[in-house]
N, C-alpha and C positions, 0 to 999 in steps of 0.2 A: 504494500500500500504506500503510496504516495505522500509527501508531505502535506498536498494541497487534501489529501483522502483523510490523515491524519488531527488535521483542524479542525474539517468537519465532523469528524467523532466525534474529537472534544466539545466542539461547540453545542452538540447535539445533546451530548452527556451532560452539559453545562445547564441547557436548559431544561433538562429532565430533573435535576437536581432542582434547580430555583423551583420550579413547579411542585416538586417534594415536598421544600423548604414551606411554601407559600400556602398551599396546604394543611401543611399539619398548623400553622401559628394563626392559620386565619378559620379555622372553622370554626361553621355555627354553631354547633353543638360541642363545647367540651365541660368537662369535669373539673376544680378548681377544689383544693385543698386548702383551706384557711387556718395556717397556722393558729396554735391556742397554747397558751404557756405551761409546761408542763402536762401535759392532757394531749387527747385524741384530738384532730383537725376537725372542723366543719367543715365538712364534705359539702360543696354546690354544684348545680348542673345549670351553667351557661346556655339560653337559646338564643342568639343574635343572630338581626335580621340587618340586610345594607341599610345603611345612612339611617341609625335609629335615631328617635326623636327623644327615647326618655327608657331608665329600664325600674321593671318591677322585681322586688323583692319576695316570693312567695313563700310564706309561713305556713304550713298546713296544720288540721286539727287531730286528735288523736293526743298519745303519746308524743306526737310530733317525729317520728323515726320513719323517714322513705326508705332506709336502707339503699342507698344508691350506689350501686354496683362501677366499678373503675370507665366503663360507658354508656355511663348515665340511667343506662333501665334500670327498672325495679318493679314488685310485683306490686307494691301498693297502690290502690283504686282512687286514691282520694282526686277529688273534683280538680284541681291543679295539675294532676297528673295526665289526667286525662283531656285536659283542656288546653295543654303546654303549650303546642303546636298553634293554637287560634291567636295569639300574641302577635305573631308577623307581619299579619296582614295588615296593623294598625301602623306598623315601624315601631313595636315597643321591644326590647328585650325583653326579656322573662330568665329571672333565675330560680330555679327550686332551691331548697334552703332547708337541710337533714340536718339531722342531731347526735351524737355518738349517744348519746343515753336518751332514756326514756324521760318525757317530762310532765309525767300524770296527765291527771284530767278531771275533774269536778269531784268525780266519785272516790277517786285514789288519792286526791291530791295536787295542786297545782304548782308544782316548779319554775314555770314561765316568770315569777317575779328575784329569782333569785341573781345575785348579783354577777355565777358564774356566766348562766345563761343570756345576761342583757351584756357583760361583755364581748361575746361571742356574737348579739347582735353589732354590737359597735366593730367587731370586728370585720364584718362581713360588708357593711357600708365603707367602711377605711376603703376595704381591700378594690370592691368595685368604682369608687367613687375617683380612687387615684388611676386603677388601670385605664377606664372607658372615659370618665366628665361626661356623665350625663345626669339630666336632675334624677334623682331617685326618689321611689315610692314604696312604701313599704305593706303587704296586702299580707292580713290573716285571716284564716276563716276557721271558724268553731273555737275550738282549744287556741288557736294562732290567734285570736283575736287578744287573747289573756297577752302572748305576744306583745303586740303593739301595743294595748293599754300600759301594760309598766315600763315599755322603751317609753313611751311619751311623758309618762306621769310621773314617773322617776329622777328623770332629770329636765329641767325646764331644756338646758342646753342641747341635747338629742333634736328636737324638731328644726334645731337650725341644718343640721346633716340631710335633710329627706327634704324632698318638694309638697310631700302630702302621703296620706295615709289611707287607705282603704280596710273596713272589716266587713267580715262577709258571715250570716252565719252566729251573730254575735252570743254570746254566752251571758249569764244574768250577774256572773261580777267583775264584766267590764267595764268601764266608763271611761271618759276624755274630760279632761279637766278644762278650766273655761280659761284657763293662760296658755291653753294649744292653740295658737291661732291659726295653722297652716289647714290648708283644705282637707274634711275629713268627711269621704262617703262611706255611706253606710248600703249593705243591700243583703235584702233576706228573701226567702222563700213566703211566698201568703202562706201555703199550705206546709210549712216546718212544723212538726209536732213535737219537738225535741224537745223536751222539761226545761233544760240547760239552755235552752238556745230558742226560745220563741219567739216569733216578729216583736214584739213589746219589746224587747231587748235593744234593737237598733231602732225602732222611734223615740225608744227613753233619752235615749244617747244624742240625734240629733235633733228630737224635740225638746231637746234639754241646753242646745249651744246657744251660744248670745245671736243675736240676728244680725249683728254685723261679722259676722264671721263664716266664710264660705265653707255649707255644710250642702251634703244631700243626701236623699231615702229614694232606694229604687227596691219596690217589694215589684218580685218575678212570679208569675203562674203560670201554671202548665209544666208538661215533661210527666213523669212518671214516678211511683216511691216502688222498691223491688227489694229494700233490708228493712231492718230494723230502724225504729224512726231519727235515730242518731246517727247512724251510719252514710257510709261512703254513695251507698245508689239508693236515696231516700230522699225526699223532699229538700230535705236537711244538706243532704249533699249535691244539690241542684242538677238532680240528674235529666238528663235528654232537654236539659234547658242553657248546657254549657255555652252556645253559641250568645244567649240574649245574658248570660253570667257577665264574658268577657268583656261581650261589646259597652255593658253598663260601665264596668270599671276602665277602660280604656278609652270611652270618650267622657269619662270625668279626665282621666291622666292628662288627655289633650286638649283641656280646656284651659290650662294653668300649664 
């Protein structure tokens, strides 16, 4: 082979690599290990869509444990899981947001306010806020709603890190305190029969904000209930209604 046959390899090889390279650091889809001091990472699953506009934060309810596997699957059903993918179309990100441990739930106990766990939130705002500079939002639903209630109400300072805050789902001992000023939608199920988590729950909450302060209530009907009235495919968990879910929460995102 020829000198002139020789370049062209290279060059060829050259740009097979750059395409490798470009590749592996630019996809949509990866998995992000959040350093934690002394302890297990917080495991998150990035979905980034071109030229996003703003990314969400997703807090699920349960235990809060997706168990997310090193490429992102996982077998858990929860409404976030299942709705991951509807994020794109709007230009938002979407991060799922896992937990090395379990962190109760109404009936066990609620962990969500403890100091390790709201670190761990701070941590996970640091980490995307420095990588991406996009405004961020932070969304729980059910158990995750306990989430965002003591990131906000714990420290006045936190709501200055976020553009806004979404719960979904809300549970009966969370609330927003009336020095949150940043925009906080609410959105439930009409037909949620969850004890924990009844419509009343999220009209308490935003019929409860001062009226100079941008709030909203989007109650969803329709879709179907197929568990338990808590659970994952139940009213509760806004099943076969994921499309008019999203759409609520991400053109509040895009309204701010």
């Amino acid at each position: 082979m020829g000198l002139d046959g020789l370049s062209s390899l290279k060059a060829k090889n050259l740009l097979v690599l750059i395409g490798f390279l470009v590749t592996s650091f630019s996809s949509p889809a990866q998995v992000f290990d959040i350093a934690h001091v002394d302890s297990e990472p917080t495991r998150t699953f990035l979905l980034a869509t071109p030229n996003p506009k703003a990314l969400v934060l997703l807090y699920p309810g349960g235990g809060g444990m997706l168990r997310l596997q090193g490429d992102g699957s996982t077998r858990n059903g929860h409404t976030f899981v299942r709705s991951k993918d509807l994020w794109a179309q709007y230009g938002i990100d979407a991060v799922l947001v896992d937990t090395p441990y379990d962190l109760g739930d109404l009936r066990r106990g609620d962990m969500r306010g403890r100091e390790e766990h709201l670190q761990r939130v701070n941590e996970v705002i640091d980490f995307y806020r420095s990588k991406l500079n996009l405004p961020i939002w932070i969304f729980g639903h059910s158990m995750g709603t306990s989430t965002v209630s003591n990131f906000l109400n714990g420290n006045l300072g936190n709501q200055k890190k976020i553009e806004g805050a979404i719960i979904a789902g809300t549970i009966r001992s969370a609330s927003i305190d009336d020095d949150i000023t940043i925009p906080i939608e609410a959105i439930h199920h009409f037909q949620d029969s969850c004890l924990g988590s009844l419509p009343e729950n999220s009209k308490r909450i935003i019929g409860g904000r001062p009226k100079n302060l941008p709030s909203k209530l989007v109650l969803i009907d329709g879709g179907i209930s197929e568990s338990n009235e808590c659970e994952a495919f139940a009213y509760h968990g806004f099943n076969k209604t994921e499309p008019e879910f999203i759409d609520a929460a991400a053109q509040f995102i895009l309204s701010y």
